[in-house]
NUVEX-984701 format. One record per residue (C-alpha): residue in one letter; x, y, z. Coordinates in steps of 0.001 Angstrom, whole numbers, plus 524288, in hexadecimal, padded with zeros to 5 digits. Each point is the difference from the previous one (the first is absolute). Last residue first. Example, Ala and Ser with C-alpha at 12.3 -4.5 7.8 and 13.67 -1.06 7.14 Angstrom:
! residues 2
S835667FBDC81BE4;A7FAA67F29080294;
! end
This chain:
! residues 138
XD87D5F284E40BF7;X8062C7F40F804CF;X7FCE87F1A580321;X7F8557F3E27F78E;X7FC887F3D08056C;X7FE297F4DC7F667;X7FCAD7F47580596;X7FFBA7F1807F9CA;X7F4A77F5DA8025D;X7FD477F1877FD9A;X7F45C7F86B7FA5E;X8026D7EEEC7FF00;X806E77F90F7F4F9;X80CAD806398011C;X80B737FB55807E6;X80BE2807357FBEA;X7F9E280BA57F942;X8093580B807FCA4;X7F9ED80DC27FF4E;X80A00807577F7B1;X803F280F48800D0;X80600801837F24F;X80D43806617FC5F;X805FD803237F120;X803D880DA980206;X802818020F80E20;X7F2EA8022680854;X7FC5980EB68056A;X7F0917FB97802A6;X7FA0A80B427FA59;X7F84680D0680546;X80CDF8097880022;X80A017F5CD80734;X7F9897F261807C7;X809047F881803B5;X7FF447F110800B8;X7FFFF7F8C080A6F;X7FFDE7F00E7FD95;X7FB007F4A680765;X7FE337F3578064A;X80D257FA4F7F7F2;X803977F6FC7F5FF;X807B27F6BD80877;X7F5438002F80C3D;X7F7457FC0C7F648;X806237F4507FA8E;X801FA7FC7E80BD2;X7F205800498051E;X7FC887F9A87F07F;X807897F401802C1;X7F9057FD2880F32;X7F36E7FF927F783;X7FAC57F35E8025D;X7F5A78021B80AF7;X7FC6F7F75580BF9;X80CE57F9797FEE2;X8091F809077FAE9;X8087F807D180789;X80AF67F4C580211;X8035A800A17F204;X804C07F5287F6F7;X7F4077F97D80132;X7F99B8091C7F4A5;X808987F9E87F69B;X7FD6080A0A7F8B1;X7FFC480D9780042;X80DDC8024C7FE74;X805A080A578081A;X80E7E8049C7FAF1;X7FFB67F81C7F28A;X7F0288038E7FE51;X803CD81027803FD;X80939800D87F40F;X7F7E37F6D47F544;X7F77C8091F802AB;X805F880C5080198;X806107FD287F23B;X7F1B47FFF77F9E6;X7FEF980C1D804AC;X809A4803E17FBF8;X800087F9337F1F6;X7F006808927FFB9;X8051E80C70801FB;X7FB8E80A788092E;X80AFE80431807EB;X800C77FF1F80F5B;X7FAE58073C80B4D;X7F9CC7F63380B4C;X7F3027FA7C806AD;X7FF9B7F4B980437;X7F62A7F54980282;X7FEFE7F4C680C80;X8013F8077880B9D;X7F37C80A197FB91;X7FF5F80C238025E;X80813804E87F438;X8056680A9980000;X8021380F177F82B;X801E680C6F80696;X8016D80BEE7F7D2;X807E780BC780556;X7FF7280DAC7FF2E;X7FC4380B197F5D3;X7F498802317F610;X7F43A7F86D80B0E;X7F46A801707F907;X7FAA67F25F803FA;X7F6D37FC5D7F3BE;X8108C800817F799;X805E77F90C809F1;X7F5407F5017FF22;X800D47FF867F0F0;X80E317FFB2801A6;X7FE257F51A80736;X7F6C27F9FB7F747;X808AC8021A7F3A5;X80C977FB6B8098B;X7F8437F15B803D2;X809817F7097F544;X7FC487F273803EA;X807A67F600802BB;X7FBB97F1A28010C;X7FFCA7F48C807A7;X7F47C7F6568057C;X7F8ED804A37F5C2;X7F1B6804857FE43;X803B680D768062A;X7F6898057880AD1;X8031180EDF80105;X7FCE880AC780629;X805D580E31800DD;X7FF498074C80E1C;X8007C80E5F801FC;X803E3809A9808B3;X803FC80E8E7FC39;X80787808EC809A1;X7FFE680FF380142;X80BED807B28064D;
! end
């Protein structure tokens, strides 16, 4: 069995946003060889997500309003956690949406239904953050 590591980057200029990340990890899949196994996706940081979804712009939008009715950002004193930081909205928000996603991996491709997207979701941007991909298989 072989296994592909590799770490995408990001520093988004928002405090929230999603961003579609399955062209650059099927990029990734594609550099690793691997034609059958499993495909690893998280985020390393406790603050973003990373999660399958559809690409369209109402969704999205949707998840917004969504996650701000659940965890609203503001007022900050609302939350115990913040006090040094102010980002106690975006650990929820987070642990909603998910740390990560496994996707198979079936002849070469990431086996997704017909209208899913692997999504990096930011929850406290402003600053550089990671997300692994770790490919499995042969």
């Amino acid at each position: 069995m072989k296994s592909h590591r590799e770490e995408l980057w990001f520093n988004l200029p928002q405090r929230r946003q999603l961003l579609n990340i399955t062209p650059q990890v099927n990029a990734t899949l594609q550099e690793s060889g691997i034609r059958e196994g499993l495909c690893l996706v998280n985020a390393m940081h406790i603050t973003a997500s990373v999660f399958i979804n559809d690409d369209e712009s109402g969704l999205h939008h949707d998840f917004e309003k969504w996650l701000e009715k659940l965890a609203p950002e503001k007022p900050y004193s609302q939350y115990n956690h913040n006090g040094y930081e102010d980002n106690a909205d975006a650990h929820l928000k987070r642990t909603i949406m998910g740390r990560e996603v496994v996707v198979a991996v079936t002849d070469g491709s990431l086996d997704l239904g017909p209208w899913e997207q692997i999504f990096y979701g930011e929850f406290d941007g402003k600053r550089k953050k990671r997300v692994l991909i770790k490919i499995i298989g042969e």
